[in-house]
C-alpha positions as YAML, in Angstrom:
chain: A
units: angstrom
residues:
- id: 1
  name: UNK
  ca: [0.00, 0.00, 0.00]
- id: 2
  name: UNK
  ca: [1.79, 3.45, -0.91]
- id: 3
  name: UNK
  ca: [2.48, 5.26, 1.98]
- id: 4
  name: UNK
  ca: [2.25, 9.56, 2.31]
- id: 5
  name: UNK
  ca: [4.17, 11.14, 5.14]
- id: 6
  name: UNK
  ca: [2.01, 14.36, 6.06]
- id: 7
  name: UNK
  ca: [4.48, 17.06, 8.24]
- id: 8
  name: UNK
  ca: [2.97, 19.40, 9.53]
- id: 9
  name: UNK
  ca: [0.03, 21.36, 11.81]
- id: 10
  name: UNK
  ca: [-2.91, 20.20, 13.62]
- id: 11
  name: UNK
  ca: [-5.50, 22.83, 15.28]
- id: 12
  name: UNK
  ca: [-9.26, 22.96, 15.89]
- id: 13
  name: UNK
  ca: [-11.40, 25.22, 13.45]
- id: 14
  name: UNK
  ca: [-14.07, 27.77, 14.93]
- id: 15
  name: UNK
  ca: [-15.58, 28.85, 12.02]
- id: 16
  name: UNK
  ca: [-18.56, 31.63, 12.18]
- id: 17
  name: UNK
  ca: [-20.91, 31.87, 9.09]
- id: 18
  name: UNK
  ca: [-21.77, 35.27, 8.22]
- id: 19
  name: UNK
  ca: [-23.43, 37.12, 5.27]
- id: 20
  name: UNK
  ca: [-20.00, 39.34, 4.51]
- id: 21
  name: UNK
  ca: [-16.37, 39.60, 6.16]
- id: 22
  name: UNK
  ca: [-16.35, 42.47, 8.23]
- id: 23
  name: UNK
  ca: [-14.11, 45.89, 7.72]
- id: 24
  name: UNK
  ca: [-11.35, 46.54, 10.07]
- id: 25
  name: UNK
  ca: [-13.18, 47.77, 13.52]
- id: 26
  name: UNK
  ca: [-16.57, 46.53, 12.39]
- id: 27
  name: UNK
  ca: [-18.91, 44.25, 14.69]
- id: 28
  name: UNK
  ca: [-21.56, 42.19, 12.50]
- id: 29
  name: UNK
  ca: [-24.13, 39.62, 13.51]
- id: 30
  name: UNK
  ca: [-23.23, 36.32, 12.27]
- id: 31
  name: UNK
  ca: [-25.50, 33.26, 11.42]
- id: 32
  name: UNK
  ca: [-24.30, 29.41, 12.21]
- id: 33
  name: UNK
  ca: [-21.04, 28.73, 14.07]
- id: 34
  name: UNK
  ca: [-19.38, 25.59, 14.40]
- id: 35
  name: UNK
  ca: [-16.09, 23.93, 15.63]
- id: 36
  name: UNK
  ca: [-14.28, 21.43, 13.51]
- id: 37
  name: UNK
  ca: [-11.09, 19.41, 13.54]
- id: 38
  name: UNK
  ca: [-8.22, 21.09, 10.85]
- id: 39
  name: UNK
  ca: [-4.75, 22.24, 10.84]
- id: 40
  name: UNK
  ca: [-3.36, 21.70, 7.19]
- id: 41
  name: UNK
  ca: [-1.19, 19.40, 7.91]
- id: 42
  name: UNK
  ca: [-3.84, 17.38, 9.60]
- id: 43
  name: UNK
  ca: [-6.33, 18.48, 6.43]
- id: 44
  name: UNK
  ca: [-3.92, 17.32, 4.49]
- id: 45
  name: UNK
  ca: [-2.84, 13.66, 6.36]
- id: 46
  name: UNK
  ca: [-6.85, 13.10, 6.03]
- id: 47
  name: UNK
  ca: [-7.30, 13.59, 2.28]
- id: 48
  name: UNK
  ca: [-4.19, 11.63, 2.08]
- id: 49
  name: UNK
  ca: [-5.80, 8.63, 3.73]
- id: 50
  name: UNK
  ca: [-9.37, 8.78, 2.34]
- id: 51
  name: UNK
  ca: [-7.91, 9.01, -1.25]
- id: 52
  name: UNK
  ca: [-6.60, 5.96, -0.83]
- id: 53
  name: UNK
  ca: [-2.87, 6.18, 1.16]
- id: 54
  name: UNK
  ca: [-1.49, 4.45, 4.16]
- id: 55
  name: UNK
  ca: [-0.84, 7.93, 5.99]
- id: 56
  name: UNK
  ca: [2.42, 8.61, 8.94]
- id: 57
  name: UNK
  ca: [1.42, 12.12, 10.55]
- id: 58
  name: UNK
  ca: [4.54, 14.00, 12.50]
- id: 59
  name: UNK
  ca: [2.66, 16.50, 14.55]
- id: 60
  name: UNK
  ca: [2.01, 18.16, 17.95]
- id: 61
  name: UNK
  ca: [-0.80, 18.86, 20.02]
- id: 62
  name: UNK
  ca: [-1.58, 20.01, 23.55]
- id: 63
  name: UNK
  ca: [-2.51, 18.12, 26.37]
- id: 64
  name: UNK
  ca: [-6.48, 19.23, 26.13]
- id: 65
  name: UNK
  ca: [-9.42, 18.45, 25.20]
- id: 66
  name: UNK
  ca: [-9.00, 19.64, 21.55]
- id: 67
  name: UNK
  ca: [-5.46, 17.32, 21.38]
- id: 68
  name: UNK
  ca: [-7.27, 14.47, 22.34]
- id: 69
  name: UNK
  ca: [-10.28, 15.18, 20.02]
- id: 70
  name: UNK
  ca: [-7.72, 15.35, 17.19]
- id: 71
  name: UNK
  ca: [-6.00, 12.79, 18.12]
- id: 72
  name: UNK
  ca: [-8.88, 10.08, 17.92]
- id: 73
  name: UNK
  ca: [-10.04, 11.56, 14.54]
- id: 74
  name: UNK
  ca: [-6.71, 10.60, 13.32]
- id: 75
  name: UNK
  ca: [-6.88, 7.01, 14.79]
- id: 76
  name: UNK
  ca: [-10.61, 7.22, 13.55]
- id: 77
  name: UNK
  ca: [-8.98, 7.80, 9.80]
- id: 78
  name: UNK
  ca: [-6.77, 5.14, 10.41]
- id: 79
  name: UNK
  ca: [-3.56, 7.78, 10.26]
- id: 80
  name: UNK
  ca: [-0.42, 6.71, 11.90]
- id: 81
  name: UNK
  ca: [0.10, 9.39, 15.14]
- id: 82
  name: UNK
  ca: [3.15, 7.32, 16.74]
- id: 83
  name: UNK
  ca: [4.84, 10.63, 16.14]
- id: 84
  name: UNK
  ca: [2.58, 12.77, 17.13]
- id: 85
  name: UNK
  ca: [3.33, 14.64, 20.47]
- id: 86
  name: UNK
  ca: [1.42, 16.38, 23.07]
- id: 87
  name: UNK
  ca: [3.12, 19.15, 24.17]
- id: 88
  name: UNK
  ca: [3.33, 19.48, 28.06]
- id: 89
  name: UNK
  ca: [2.84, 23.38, 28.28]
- id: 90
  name: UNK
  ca: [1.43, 24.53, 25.15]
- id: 91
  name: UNK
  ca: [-2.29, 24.51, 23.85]
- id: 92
  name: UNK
  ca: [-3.61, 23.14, 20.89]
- id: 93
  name: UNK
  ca: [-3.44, 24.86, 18.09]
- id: 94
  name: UNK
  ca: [-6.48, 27.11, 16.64]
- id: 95
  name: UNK
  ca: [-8.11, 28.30, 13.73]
- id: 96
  name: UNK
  ca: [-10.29, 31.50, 13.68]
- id: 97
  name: UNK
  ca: [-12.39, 31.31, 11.04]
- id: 98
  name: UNK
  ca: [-15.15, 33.40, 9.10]
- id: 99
  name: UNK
  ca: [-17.09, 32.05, 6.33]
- id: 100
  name: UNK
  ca: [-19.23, 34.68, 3.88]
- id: 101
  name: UNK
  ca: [-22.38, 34.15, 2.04]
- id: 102
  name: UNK
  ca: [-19.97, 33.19, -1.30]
- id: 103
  name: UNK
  ca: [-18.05, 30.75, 0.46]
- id: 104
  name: UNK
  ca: [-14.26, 32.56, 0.83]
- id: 105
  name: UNK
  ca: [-12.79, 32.78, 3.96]
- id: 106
  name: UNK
  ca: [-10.27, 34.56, 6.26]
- id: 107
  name: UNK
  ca: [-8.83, 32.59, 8.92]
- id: 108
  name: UNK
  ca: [-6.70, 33.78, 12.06]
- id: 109
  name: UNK
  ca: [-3.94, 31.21, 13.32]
- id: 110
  name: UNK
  ca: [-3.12, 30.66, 17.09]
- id: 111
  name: UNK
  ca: [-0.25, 28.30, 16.76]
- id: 112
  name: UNK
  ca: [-0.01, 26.92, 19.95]
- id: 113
  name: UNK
  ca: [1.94, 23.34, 20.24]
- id: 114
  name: UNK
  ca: [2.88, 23.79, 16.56]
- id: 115
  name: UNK
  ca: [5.11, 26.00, 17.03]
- id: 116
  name: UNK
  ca: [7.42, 24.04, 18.85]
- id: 117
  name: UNK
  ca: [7.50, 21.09, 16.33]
- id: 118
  name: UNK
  ca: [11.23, 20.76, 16.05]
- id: 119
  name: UNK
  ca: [14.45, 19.22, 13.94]
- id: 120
  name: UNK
  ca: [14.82, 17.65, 17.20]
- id: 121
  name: UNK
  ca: [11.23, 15.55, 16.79]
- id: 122
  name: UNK
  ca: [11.10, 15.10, 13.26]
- id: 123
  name: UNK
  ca: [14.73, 13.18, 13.93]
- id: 124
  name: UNK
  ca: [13.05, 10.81, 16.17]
- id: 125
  name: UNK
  ca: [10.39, 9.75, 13.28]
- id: 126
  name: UNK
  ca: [13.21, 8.74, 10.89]
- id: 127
  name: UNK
  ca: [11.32, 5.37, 10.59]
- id: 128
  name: UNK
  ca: [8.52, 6.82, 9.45]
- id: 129
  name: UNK
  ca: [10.69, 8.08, 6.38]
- id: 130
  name: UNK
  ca: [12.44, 5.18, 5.48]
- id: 131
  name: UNK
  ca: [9.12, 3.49, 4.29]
- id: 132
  name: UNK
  ca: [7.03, 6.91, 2.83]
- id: 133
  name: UNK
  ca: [6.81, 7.21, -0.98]
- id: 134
  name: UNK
  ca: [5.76, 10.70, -0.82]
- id: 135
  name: UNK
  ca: [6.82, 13.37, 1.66]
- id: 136
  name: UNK
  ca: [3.90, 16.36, 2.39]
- id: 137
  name: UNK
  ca: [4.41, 19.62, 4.03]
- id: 138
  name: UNK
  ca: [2.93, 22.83, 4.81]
- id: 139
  name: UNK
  ca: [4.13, 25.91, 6.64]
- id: 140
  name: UNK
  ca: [1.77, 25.88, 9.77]
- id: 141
  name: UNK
  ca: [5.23, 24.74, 11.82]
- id: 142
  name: UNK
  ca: [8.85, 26.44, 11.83]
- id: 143
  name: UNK
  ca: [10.29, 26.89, 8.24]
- id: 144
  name: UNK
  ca: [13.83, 25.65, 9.81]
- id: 145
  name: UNK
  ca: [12.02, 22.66, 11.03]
- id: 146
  name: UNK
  ca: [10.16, 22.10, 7.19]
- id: 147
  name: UNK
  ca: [13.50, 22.83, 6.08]
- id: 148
  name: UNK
  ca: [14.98, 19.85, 8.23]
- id: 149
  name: UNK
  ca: [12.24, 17.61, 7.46]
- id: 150
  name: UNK
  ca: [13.07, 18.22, 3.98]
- id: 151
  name: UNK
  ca: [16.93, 17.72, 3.91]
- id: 152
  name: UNK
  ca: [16.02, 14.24, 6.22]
- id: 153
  name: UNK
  ca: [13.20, 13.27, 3.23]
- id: 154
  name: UNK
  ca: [16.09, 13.95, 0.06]
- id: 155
  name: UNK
  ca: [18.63, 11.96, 2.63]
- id: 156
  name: UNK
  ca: [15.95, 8.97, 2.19]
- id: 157
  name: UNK
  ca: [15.47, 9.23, -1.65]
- id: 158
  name: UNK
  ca: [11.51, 10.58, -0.68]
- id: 159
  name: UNK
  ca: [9.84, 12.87, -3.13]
- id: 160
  name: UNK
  ca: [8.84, 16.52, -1.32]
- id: 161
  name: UNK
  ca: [5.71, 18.27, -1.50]
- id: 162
  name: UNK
  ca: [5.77, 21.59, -0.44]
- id: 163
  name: UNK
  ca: [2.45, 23.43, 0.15]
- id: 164
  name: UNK
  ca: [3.81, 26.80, 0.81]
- id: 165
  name: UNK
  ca: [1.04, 28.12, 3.00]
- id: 166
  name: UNK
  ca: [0.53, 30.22, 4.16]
- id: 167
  name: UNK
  ca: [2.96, 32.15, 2.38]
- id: 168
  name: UNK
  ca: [6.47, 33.88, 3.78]
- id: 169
  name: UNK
  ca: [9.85, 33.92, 2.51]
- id: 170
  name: UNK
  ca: [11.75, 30.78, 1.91]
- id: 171
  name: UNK
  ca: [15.51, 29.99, 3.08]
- id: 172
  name: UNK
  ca: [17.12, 28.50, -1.14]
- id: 173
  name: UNK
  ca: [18.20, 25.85, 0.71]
- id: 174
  name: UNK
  ca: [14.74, 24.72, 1.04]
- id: 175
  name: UNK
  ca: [13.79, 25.92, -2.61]
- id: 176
  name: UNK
  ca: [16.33, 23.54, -3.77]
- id: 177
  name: UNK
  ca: [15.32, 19.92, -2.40]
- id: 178
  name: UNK
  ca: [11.82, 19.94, -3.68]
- id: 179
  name: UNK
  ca: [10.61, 17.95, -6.19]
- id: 180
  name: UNK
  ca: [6.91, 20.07, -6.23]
- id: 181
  name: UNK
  ca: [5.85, 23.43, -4.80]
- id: 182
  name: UNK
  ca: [1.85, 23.75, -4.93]
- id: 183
  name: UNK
  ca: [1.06, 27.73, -4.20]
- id: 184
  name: UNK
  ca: [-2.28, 29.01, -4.87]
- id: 185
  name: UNK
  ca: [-2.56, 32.77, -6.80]
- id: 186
  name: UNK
  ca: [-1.92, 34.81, -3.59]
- id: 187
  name: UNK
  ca: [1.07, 32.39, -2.60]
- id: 188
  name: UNK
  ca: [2.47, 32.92, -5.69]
- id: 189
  name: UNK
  ca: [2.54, 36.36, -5.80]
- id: 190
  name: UNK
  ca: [4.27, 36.31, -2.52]
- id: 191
  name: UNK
  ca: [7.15, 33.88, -3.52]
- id: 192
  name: UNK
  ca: [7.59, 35.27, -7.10]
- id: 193
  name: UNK
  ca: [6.31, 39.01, -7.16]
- id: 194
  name: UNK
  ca: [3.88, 37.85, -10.17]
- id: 195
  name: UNK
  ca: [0.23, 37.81, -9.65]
- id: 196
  name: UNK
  ca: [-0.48, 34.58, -11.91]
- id: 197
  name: UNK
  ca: [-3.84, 35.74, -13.43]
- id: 198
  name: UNK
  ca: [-2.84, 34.83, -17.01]
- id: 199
  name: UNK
  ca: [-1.14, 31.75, -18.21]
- id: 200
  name: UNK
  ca: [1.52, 34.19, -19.38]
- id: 201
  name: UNK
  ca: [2.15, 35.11, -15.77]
- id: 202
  name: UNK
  ca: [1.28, 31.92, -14.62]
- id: 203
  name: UNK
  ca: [4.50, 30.49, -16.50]
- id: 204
  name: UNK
  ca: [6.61, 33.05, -15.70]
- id: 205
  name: UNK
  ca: [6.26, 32.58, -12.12]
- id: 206
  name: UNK
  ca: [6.72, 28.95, -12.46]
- id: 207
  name: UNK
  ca: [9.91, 29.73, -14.22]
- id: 208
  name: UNK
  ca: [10.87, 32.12, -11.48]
- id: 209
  name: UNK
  ca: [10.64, 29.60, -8.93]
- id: 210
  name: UNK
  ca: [12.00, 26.82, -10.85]
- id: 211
  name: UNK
  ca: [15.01, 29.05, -11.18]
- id: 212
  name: UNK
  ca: [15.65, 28.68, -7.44]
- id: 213
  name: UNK
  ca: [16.03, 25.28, -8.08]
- id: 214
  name: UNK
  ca: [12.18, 23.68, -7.58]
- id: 215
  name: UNK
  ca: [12.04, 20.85, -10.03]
- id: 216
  name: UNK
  ca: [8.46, 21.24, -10.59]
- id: 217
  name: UNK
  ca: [5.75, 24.00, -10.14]
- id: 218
  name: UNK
  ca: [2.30, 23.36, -9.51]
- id: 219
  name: UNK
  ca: [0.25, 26.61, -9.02]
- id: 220
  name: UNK
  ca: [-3.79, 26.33, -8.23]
- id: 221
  name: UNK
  ca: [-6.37, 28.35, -9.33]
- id: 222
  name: UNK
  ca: [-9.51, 27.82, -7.63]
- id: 223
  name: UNK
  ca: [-12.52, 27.05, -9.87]
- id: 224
  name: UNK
  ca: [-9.82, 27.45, -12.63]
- id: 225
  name: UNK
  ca: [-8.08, 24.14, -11.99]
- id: 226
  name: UNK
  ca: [-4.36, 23.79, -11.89]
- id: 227
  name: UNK
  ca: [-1.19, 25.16, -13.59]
- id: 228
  name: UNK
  ca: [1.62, 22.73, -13.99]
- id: 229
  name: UNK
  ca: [5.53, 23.60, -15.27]
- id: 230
  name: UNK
  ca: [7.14, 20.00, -15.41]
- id: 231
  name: UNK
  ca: [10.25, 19.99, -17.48]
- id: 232
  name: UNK
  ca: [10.11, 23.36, -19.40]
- id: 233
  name: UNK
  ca: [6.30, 22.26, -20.12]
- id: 234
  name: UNK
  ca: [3.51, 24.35, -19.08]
- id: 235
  name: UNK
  ca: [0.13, 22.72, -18.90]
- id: 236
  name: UNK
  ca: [-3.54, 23.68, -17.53]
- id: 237
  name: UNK
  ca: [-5.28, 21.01, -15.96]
- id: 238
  name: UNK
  ca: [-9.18, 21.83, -15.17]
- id: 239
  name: UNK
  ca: [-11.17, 21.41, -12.51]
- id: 240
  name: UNK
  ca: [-14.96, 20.14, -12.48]
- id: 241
  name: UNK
  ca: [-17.70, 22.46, -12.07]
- id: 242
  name: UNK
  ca: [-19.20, 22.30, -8.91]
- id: 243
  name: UNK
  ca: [-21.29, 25.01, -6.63]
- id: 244
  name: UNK
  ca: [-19.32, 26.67, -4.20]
- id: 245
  name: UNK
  ca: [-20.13, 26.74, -0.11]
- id: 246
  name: UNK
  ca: [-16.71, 26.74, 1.71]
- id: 247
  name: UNK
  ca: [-13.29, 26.74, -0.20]
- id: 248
  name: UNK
  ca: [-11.50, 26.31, 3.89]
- id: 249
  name: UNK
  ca: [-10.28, 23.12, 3.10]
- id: 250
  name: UNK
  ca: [-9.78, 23.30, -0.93]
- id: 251
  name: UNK
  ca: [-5.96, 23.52, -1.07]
- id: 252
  name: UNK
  ca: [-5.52, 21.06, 1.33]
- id: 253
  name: UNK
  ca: [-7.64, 18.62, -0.18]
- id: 254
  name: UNK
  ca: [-5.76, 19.29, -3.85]
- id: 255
  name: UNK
  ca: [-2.48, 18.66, -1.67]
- id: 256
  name: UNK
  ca: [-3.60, 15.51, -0.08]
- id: 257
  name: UNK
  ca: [-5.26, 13.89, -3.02]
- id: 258
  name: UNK
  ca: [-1.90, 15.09, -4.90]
- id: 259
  name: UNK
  ca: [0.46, 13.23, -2.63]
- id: 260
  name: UNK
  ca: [-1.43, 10.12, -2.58]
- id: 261
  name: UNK
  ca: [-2.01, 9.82, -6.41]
- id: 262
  name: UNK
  ca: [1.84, 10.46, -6.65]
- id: 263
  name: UNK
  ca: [2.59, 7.75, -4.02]
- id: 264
  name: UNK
  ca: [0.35, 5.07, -5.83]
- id: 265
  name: UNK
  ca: [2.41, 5.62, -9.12]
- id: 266
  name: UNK
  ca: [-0.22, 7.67, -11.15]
- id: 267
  name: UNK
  ca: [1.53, 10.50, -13.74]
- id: 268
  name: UNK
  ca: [1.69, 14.10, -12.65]
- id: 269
  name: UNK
  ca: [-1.24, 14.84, -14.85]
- id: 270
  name: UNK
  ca: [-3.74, 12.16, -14.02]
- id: 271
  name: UNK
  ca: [-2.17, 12.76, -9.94]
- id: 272
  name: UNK
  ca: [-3.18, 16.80, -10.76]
- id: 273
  name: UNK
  ca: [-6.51, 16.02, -12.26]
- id: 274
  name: UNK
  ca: [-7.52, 13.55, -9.25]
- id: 275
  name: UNK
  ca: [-6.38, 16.44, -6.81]
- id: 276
  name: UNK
  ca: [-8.53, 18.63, -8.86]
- id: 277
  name: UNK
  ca: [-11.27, 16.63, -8.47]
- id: 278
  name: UNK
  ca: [-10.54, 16.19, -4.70]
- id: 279
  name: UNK
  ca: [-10.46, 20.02, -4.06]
- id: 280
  name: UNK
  ca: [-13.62, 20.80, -6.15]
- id: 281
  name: UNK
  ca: [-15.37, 18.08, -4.17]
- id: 282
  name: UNK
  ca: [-14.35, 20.10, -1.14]
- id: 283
  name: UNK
  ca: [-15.98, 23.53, -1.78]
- id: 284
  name: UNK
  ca: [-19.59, 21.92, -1.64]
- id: 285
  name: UNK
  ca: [-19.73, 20.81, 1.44]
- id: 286
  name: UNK
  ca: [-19.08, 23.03, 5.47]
- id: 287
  name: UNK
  ca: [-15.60, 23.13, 7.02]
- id: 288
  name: UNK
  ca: [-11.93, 21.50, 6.80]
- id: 289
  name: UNK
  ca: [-12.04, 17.96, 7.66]
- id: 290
  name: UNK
  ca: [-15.86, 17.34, 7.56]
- id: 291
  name: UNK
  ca: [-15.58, 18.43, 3.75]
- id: 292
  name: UNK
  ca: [-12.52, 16.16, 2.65]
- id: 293
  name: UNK
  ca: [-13.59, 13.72, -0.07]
- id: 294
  name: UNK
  ca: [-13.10, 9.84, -0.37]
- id: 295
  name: UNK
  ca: [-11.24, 8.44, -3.43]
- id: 296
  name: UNK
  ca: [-14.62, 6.62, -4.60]
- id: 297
  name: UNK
  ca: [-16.36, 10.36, -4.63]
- id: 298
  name: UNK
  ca: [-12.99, 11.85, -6.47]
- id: 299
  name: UNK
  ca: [-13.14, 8.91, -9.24]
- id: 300
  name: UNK
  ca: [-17.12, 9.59, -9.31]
- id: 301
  name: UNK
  ca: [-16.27, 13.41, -10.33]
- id: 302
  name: UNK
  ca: [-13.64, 12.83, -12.54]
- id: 303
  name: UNK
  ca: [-15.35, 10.30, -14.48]
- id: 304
  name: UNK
  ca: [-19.27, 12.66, -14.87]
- id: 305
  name: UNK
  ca: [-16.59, 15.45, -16.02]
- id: 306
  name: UNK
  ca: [-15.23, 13.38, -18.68]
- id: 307
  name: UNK
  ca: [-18.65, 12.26, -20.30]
...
């Protein structure tokens, strides 16, 4: 069974429904609120395993009640959490989260136990990467800890993922060891200076970062699909239609879906399209985790977009 290694941040999501995202020093009256498990690295370990990968989740979590909520939703998913820690002194991590009436989002992070996921404990899951086919990561946790885990993942032969949210500047050292970089349009812009609202622009911030030495560049575009640069070659992959409620846990579903295509041996294209179809699948439906797809629901999508 391929196996995904998912690095990365766990929190709880308290997500408020309202009809429009306030203005700086407004009060509103939302509608529905609701509290959900998410974190993108946990997002991301969960679409792993329901699209069809044995899943190894380095973590950390408090010692409270929202910990040891997210820890038996992991054991629930059937995710491997021998290396995931609670932390003796910090909390949980947590999502703030406001949802308007067209489904986008702003979220507030409180970091919590994440923060103090170290070299130190991703050392002590070397196991884990001498059997993962795929490496995932996310920047939720300390970039010199990503940066570890990724130097440990290239020491093991393991393909890296890097989902560069949310955005901030990157050491090249990083830049260097990964096989795939998946920013969305606002990611991009940060990393490269090019808003990638054309294909034009699109490729030449692809080319930008493939210049720092990332072999290949996978930008998302929401509703738009998915703009691949492998080898010199730029491609756009679609997405399905679908109506939009909640894009929270869209990227992380892509990245998920990604890394366990790529672990089972599928090509970067059809691995992009089923991640395409995981992420659309996403944006129907409330919240991070409760949203995330199976692989029978992604094959169902792909398949009614074909005919």
């Amino acid at each position: 069974m391929p196996e995904v290694l998912v690095i990365g941040s766990s929190n709880t999501d308290l997500v408020l429904n309202t009809n429009r995202l306030p203005k700086p020093g407004e009060t509103l009256l939302g509608a529905t609120f609701f509290t959900a498990p998410g974190g993108k690295g946990a997002n991301q370990a969960v679409a792993a395993a329901r699209s069809g990968a044995r899943v190894t989740l380095i973590a950390r979590v408090g010692q409270d009640d929202f910990g040891q909520t997210a820890m038996a939703g992991f054991q629930k998913e059937g995710i491997d959490t021998t290396y995931v820690l609670a932390d003796p002194e910090l909390p949980s991590g947590v999502a703030f989260i406001l949802v308007d009436g067209q489904g986008e989002n702003s979220i507030v992070v409180a970091s919590g136990a994440n923060a103090a996921l170290s070299p130190v404990q991703i050392d002590a899951a070397a196991p884990a990467f001498e059997r993962a086919n795929v490496c995932l990561l996310q920047l939720e946790t300390p970039v010199d800890s990503v940066e570890h885990a990724t130097l440990l993942a290239v020491e093991h032969q393991v393909p890296v993922i890097l989902n560069p949210a949310p955005a901030c500047s990157l050491p090249a050292n990083l830049l260097s060891h990964l096989d795939i970089i998946t920013p969305n349009e606002t990611e991009t812009e940060i990393l490269t200076g090019i808003l990638p609202d054309t294909e034009d622009k699109a490729y030449q911030a692809a080319r930008s970062l493939q210049q720092q030495g990332v072999k290949t560049v996978l930008i998302t575009l929401g509703s738009r699909g998915a703009f691949l640069v492998a080898d010199g070659k730029p491609t756009h992959i679609p997405a399905p239609s679908v109506t939009v409620k909640d894009t929270t846990a869209a990227g992380d579903a892509f990245n998920g879906a990604l890394a366990s295509a790529l672990s089972a041996g599928q090509s970067l294209e059809d691995a992009v399209k089923f991640a395409n179809g995981a992420g659309a699948l996403s944006v129907t439906k409330q919240g991070a985790q409760p949203a995330i797809p199976t692989k029978l629901d992604i094959d169902n999508i792909i398949i009614n977009s074909i005919l």
